[in-house]
DRENBALUM-232917 format. One record per residue (C-alpha): residue in one letter; residue number from 1; x negated, y, z negated. Coordinates in nm, 2 decimals. Each point is the difference from the previous one (the first is absolute). Layout:
BEGIN
(A,NUM,(X,Y,Z))
...
END
This chain:
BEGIN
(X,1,(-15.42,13.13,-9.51))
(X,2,(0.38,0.06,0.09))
(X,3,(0.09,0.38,0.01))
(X,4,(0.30,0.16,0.08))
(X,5,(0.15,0.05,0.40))
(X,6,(-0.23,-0.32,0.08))
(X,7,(0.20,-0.22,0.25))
(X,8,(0.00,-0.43,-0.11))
(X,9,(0.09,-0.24,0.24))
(X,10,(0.06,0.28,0.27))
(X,11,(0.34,0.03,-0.22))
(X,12,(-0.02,0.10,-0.33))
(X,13,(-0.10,0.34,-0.10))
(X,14,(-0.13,0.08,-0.38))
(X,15,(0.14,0.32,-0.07))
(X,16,(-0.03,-0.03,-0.44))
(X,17,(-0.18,-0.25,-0.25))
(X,18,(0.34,-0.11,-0.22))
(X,19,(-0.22,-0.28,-0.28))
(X,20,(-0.35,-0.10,0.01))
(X,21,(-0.05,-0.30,-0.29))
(X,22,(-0.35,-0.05,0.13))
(X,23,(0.08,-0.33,0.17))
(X,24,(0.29,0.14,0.25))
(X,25,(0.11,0.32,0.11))
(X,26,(0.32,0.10,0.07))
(X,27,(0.06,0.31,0.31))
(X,28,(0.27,0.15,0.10))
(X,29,(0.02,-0.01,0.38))
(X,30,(0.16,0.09,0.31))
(X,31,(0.08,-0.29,0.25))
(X,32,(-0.09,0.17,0.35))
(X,33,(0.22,-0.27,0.14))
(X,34,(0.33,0.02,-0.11))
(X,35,(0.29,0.03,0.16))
(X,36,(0.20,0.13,-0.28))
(X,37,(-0.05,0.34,-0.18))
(X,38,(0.09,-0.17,-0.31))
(X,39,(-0.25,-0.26,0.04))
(X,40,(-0.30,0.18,0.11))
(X,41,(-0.13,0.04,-0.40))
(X,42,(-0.13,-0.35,-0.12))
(X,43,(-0.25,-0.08,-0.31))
(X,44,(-0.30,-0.15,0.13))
(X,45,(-0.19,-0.21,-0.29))
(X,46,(-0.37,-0.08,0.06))
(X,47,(-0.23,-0.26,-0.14))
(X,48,(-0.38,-0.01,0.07))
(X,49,(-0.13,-0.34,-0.04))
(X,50,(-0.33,0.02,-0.16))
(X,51,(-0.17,0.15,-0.33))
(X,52,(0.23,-0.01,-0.25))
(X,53,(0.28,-0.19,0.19))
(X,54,(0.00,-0.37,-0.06))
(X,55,(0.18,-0.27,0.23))
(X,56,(0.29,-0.02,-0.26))
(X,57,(0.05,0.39,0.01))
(X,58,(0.06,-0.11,0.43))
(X,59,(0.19,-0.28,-0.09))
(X,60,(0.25,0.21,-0.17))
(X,61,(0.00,0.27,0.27))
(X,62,(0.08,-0.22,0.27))
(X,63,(0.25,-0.25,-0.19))
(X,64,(0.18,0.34,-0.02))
(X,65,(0.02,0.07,0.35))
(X,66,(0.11,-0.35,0.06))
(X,67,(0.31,0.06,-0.25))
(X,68,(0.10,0.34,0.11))
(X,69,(-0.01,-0.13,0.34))
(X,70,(0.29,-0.23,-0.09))
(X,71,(0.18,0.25,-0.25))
(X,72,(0.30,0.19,0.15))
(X,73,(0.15,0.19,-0.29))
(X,74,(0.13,0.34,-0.05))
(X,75,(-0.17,0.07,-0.32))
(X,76,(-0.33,-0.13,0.10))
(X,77,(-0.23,0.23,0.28))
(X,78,(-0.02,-0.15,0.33))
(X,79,(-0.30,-0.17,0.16))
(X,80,(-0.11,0.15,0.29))
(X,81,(-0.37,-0.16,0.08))
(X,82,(-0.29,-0.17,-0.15))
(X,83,(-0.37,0.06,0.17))
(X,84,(-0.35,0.00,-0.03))
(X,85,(-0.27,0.22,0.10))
(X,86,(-0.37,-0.10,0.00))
(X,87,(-0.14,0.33,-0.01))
(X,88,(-0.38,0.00,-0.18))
(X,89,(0.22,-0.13,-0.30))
(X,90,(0.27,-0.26,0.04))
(X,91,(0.36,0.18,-0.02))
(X,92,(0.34,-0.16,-0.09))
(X,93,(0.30,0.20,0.06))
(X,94,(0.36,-0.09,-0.11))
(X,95,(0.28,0.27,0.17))
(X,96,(0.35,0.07,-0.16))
(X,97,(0.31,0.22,0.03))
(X,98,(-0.03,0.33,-0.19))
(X,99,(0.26,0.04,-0.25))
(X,100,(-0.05,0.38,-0.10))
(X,101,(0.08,0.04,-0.40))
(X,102,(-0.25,-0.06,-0.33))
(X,103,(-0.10,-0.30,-0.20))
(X,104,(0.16,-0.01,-0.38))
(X,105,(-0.35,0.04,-0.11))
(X,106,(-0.04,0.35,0.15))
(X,107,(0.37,0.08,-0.16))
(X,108,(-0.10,-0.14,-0.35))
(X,109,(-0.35,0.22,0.07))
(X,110,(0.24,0.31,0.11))
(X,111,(0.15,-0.03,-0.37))
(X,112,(0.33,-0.14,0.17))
(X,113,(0.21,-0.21,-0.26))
(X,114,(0.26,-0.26,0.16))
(X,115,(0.30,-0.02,-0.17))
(X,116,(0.16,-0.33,-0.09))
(X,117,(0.26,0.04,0.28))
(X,118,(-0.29,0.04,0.25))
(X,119,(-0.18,-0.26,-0.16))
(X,120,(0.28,-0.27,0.05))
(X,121,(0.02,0.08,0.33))
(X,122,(-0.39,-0.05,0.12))
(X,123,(0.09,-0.36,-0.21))
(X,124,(0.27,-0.06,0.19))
(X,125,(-0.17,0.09,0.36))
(X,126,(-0.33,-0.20,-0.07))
(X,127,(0.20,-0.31,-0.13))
(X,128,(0.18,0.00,0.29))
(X,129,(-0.39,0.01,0.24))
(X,130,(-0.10,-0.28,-0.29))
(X,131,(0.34,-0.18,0.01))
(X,132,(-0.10,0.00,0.47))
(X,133,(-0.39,-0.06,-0.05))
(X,134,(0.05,-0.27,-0.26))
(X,135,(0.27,-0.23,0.21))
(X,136,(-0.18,0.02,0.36))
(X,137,(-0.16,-0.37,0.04))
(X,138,(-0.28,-0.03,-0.09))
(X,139,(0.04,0.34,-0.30))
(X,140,(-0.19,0.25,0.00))
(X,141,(-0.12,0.16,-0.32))
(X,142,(-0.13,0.37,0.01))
(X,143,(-0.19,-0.05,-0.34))
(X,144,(-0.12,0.38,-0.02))
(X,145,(0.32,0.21,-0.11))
(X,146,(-0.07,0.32,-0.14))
(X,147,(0.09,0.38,0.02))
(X,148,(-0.25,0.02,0.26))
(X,149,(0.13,-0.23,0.25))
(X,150,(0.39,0.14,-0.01))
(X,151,(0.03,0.27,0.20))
(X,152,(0.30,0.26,-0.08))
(X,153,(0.18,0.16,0.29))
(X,154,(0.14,0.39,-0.02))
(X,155,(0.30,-0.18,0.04))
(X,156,(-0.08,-0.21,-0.27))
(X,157,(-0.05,-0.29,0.15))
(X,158,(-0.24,-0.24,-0.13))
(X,159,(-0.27,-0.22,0.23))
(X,160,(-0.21,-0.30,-0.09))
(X,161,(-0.38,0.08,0.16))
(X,162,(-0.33,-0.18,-0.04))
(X,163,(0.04,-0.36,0.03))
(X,164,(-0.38,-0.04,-0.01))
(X,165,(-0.01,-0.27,-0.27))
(X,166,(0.32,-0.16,0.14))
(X,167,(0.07,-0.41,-0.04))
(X,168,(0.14,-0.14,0.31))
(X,169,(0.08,-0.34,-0.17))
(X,170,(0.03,-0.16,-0.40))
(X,171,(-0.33,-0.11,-0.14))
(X,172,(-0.02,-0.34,0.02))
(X,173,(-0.25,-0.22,-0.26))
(X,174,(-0.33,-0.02,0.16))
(X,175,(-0.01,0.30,0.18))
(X,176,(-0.11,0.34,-0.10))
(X,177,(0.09,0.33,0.08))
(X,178,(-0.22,0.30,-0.06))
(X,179,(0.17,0.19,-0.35))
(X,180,(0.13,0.32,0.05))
(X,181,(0.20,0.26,-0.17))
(X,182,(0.00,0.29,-0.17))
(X,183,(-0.05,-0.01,-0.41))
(X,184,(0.32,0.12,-0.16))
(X,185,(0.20,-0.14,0.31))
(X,186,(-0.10,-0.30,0.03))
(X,187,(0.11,-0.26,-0.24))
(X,188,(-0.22,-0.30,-0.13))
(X,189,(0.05,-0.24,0.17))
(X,190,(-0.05,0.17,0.36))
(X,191,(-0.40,0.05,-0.13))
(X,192,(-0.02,-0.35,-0.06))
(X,193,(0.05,-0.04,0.38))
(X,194,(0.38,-0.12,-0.10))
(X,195,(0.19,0.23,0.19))
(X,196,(0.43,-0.09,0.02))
(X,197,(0.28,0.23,0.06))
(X,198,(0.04,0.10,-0.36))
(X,199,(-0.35,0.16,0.02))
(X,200,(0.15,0.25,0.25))
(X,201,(0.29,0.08,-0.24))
(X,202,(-0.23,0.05,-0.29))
(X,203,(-0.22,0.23,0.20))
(X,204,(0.32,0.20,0.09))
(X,205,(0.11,0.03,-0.35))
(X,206,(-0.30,0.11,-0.08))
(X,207,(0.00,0.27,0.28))
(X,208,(0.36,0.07,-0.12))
(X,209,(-0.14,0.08,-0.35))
(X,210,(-0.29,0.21,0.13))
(X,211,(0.31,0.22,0.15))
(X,212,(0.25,0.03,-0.28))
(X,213,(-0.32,0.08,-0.28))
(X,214,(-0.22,0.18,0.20))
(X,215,(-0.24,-0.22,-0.16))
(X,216,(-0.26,-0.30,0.24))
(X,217,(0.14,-0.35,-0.17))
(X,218,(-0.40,-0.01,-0.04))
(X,219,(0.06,0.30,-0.27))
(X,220,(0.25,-0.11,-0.19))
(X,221,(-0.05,-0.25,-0.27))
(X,222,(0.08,-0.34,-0.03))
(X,223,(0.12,-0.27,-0.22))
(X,224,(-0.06,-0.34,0.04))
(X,225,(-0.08,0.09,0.35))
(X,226,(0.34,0.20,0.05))
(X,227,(0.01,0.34,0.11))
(X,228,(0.10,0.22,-0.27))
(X,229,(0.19,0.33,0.17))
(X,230,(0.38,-0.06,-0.20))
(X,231,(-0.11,0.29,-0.21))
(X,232,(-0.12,0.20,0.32))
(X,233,(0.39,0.00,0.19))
(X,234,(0.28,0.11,-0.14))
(X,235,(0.26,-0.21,0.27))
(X,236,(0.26,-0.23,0.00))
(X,237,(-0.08,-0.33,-0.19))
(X,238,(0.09,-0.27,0.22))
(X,239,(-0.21,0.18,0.27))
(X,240,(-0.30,0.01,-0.26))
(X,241,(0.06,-0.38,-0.08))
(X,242,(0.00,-0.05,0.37))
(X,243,(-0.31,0.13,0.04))
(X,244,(-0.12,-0.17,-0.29))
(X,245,(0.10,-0.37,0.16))
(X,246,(-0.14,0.06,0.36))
(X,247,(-0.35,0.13,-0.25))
(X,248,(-0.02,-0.31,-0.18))
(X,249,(-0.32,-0.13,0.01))
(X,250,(0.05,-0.35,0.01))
(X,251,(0.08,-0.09,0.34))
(X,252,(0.23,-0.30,-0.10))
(X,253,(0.22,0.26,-0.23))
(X,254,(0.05,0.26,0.28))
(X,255,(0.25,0.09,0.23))
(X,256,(-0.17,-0.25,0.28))
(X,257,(0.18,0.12,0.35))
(X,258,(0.10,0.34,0.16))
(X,259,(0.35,-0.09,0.05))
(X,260,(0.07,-0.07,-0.37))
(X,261,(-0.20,0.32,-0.16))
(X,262,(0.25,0.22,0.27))
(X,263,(0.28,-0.22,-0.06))
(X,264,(-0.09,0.10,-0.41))
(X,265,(-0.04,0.39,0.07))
(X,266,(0.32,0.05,0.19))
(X,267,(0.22,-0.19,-0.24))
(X,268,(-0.16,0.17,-0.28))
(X,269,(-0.11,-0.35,-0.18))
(X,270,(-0.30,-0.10,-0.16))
(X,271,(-0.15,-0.31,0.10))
(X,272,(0.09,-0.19,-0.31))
(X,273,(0.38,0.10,0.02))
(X,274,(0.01,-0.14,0.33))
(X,275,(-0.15,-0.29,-0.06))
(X,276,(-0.20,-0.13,-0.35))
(X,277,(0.34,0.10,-0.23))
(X,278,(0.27,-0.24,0.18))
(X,279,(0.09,-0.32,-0.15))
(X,280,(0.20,-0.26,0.12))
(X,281,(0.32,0.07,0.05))
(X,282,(0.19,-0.22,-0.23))
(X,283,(0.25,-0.20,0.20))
(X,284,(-0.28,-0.06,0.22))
(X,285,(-0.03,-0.38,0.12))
(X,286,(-0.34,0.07,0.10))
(X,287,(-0.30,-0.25,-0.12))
(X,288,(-0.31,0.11,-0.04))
(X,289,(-0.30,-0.18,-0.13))
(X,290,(-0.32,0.14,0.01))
(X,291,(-0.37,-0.12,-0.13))
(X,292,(-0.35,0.13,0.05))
(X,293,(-0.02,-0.16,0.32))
(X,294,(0.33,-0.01,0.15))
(X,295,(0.34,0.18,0.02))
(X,296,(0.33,-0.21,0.09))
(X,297,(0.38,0.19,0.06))
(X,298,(0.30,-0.20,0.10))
(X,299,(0.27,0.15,0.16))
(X,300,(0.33,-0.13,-0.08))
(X,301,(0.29,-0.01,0.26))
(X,302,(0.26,0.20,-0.06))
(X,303,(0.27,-0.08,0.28))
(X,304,(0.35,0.20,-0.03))
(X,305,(0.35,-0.14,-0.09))
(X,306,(0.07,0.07,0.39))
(X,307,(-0.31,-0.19,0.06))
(X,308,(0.06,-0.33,-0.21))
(X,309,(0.38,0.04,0.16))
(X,310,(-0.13,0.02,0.36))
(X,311,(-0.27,-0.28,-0.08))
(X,312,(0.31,-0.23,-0.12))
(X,313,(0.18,0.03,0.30))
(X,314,(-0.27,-0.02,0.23))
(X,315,(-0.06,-0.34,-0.18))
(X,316,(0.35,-0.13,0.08))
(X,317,(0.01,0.14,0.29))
(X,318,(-0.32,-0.19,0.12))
(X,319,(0.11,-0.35,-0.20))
(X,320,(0.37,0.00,0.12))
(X,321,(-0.19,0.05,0.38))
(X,322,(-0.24,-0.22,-0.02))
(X,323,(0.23,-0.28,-0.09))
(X,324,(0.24,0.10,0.30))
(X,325,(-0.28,0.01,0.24))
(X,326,(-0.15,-0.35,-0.16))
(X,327,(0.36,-0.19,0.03))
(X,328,(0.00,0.12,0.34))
(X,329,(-0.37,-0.06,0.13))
(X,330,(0.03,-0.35,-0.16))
(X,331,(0.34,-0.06,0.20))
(X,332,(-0.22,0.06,0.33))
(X,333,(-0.23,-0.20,-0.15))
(X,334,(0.18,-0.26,0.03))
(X,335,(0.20,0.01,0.34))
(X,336,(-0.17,0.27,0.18))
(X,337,(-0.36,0.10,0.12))
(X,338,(-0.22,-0.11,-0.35))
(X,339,(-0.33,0.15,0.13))
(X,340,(0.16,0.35,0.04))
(X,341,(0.19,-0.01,-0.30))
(X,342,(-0.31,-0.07,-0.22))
(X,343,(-0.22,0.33,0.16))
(X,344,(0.37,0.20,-0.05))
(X,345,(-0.03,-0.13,-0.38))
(X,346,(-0.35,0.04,-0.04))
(X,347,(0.03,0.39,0.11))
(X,348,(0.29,0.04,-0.22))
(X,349,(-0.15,-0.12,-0.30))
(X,350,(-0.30,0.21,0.08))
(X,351,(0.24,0.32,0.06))
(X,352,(0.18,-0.10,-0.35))
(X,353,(-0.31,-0.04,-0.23))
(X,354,(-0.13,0.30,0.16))
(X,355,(0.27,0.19,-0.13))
(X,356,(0.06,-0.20,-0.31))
(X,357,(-0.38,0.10,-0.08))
(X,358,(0.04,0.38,0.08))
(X,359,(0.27,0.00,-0.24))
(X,360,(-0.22,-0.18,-0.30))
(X,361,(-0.25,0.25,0.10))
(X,362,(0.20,0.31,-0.04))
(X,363,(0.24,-0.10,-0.32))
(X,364,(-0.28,-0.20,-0.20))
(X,365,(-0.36,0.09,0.10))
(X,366,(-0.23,0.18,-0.24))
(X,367,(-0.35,0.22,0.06))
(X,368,(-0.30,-0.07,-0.21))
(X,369,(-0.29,0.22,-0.01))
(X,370,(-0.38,-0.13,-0.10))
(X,371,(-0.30,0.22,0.00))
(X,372,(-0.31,-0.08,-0.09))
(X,373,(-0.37,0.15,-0.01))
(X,374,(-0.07,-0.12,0.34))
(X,375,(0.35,-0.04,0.19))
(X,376,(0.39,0.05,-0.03))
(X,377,(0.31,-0.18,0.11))
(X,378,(0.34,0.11,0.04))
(X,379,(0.19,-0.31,0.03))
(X,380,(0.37,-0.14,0.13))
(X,381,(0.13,-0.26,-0.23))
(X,382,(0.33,-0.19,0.02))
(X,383,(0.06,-0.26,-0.30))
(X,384,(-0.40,-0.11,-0.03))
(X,385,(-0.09,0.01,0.32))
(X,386,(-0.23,0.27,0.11))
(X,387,(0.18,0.11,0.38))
(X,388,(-0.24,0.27,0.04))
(X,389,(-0.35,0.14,-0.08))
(X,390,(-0.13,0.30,0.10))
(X,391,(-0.41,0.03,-0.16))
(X,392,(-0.20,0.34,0.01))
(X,393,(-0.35,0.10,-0.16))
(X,394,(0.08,0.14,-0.32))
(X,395,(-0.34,0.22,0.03))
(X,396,(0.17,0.19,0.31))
(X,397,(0.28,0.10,-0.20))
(X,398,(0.06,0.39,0.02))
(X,399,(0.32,0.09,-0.18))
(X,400,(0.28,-0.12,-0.13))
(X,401,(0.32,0.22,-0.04))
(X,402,(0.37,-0.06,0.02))
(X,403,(0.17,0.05,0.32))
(X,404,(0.29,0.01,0.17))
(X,405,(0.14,-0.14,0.29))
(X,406,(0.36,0.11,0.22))
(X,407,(0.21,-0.29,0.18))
(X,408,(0.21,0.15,0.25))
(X,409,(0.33,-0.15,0.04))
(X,410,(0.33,0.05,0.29))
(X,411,(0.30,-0.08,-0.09))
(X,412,(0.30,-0.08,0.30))
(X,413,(0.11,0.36,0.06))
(X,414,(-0.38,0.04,0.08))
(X,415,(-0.07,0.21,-0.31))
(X,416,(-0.36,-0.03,-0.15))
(X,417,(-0.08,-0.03,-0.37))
(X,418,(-0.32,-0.01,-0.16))
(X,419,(-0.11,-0.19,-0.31))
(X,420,(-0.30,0.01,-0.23))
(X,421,(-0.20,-0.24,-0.20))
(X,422,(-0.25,0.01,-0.20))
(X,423,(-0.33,-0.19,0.00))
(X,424,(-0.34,-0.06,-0.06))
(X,425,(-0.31,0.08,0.22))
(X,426,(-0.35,-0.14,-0.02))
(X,427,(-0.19,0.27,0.29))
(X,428,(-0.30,-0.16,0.10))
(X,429,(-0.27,0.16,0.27))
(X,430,(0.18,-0.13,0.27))
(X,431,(0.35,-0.10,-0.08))
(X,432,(0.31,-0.04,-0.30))
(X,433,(0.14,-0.25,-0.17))
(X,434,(0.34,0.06,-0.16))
(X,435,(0.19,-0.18,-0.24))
(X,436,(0.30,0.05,-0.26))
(X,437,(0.26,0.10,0.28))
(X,438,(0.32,0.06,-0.21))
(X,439,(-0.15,0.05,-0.34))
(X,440,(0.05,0.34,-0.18))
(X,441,(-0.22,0.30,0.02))
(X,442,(-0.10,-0.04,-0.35))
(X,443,(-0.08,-0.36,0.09))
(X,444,(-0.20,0.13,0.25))
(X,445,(-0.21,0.27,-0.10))
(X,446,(0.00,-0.27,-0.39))
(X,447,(-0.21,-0.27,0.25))
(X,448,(-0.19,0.27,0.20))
(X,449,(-0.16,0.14,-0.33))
(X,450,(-0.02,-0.37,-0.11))
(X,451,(-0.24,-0.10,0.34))
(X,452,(-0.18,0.33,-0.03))
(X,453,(-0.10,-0.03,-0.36))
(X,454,(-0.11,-0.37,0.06))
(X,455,(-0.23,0.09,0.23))
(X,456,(-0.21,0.27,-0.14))
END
């Protein structure tokens, strides 16, 4: 039985009882070894093995140890220690950094409303944990947002606690993982044992509902499995339609990442602006053909007049040289040293088709991009040859998204310039592949919505 002033680990003493949920307990404490004043309260969370605590309750509490152990973020408590005491029952103990403040629950509880100003801003700062949880390698899912588990600062800042039913990697087919979540939160699909990165989103909307209504998303009543608060909120409407999107109950039709839900919010756009209403831009050279089981774009070349002009007279260039150096090399041929002068041709060919083939590159060759169910290709083409292929696992795809990248450039008096172009980018678990350099931004964002759509 713990009691308050008892002394764990020779360390950590229990000064008051913060949550008991009748599987863990939760104690503020005071760590008799710190260094720091600062750091001498922690939050000591207990687990006795035994009676009502099953292996999966243990399996969670020490998967998240392992995570916070490798979690250094601002917004997120910091681990401190993980021990066990065997003690007539079988104790597990799980120490972090004290952040003083309350959870949103106790605030909603106090009768606190948020307004929607304060209510964009907890969006913003827990998209921004999501946006650092759900890019580390391999992601990690929290899959248990709620009021309860964000803690609000007196200087209103807001924490992300309790990652007891975190996901340290995506589920793969075959393997289970035990369901958790809280009902209202947690979407449909994360009960199914089908957790993504959208199901954190949904469970914040959900939360971010909860604070603008006053109302649990379990309370409120739904349509065709929607959350129905529009008539609860009297704020502004592409904030309400945001909300709407990142709720939607079909995992395929929601706002899938972190980035793109906060990229949404702070430009004031709904997900289907962004995205779902663009149409090919119509001077667009662009051709897309798409089927049930595949999707094909090719990219035409565009080169510039200074381009085709350059590419000319490189071309003389290179012919009127190679026929000086070929009338002399045969004249050595003939009177001089004709071993030497064949390896002195032989190089020079080699250095002129080299460049000859750069420059066929660069003015004529096209990008062609082919996705499947099972892999994708982006592709270097010049004429109908295929120069290049570069083959990922279309099932490892994460986002897709215009972006942008900035060629730097010096000119003779040493003064830099900076040019951008747009392009495509397939983000995959591990790495990018862009395509599209040079087309417009409508292009762009036109083929990003294109890929997307395909693949829900």
């Amino acid at each position: 039985m713990l009691e308050a002033e008892q002394i764990l680990q020779n360390r950590y003493q229990l000064q008051r009882k913060l949550g008991d949920n009748g599987v863990r307990q939760t104690w503020l404490a005071q760590d008799l070894q710190a260094n720091d004043t600062k750091q001498q309260q922690v939050v000591v969370k207990l687990l006795a093995f035994g009676g009502t605590v099953q292996w999966d309750d243990l399996k969670l509490f020490e998967r998240e140890a392992q995570i916070l152990q490798q979690l250094d973020h601002p917004r997120i408590p910091q681990y401190v220690d993980y021990f066990c005491i065997d003690d007539r029952n079988l104790w597990f103990g799980l120490v972090q950094a004290y952040i003083p403040g309350a959870s949103l629950k106790e605030k909603l509880a106090q009768g606190q409303r948020f307004t929607e100003k304060q209510v964009r801003q907890i969006a913003i700062d827990i998209l921004n944990i999501l946006i650092h949880l759900h890019e580390l390698n391999p992601a990690i899912l929290h899959r248990d947002i709620k009021p309860s588990n964000l803690l609000w600062t007196e200087d209103e800042q807001i924490y992300l606690v309790d990652f007891g039913a975190v996901q340290d990697k995506a589920a793969k087919e075959g393997v289970t993982f035990t369901v958790v979540g809280t009902y209202g939160y947690a979407p449909m699909e994360q009960f199914g044992g089908r957790a993504v990165a959208a199901s954190d989103i949904y469970a914040l909307g959900a939360t971010l509902i909860h604070l603008l209504t006053g109302i649990s998303p379990a309370e409120l009543p739904q349509k065709d499995m929607r959350i129905q608060f529009h008539d609860k909120v009297n704020g502004n409407s592409a904030f309400v339609k945001w909300l709407s999107e990142i709720t939607e109950p079909s995992v395929e039709r929601r706002i899938s990442t972190a980035r793109e839900a906060l990229d949404a919010l702070k430009n004031n756009r709904t997900f289907s602006t962004m995205f779902r209403q663009v149409q090919k831009p119509r001077h667009s050279q662009v051709m897309l053909n798409k089927s049930d089981s595949y999707l094909s774009i090719k990219l035409p070349k565009q080169p510039t007049v200074i381009e085709v002009f350059g590419f000319s007279m490189t071309v003389l260039f290179l012919v009127l040289t190679g026929f000086v150096f070929l009338a002399g090399i045969l004249a050595v041929l003939l009177f001089a040293a004709p071993l030497f002068a064949l390896g002195l041709l032989l190089v020079l060919c080699l250095i002129w088709w080299t460049m000859l083939d750069g420059l066929l590159l660069s003015a004529f060759a096209h990008q062609r991009v082919y996705i499947t169910k099972d892999y994708f290709s982006v592709e270097l083409w010049l004429f109908n040859f295929c120069r290049n292929k570069i083959i990922g696992n279309t099932h490892d795809i994460q986002d897709v998204f215009q972006s942008v990248m900035q060629l730097s450039r010096k000119s003779s008096f040493q003064i830099e310039s900076c040019a951008e172009k747009e392009m495509v980018t397939i983000q995959t678990e591990h790495k990018r592949y862009s395509f599209g350099m040079g087309l417009s931004a409508m292009e762009c964002v036109w083929l990003a919505n294109e890929i997307k759509d395909w693949l829900r």
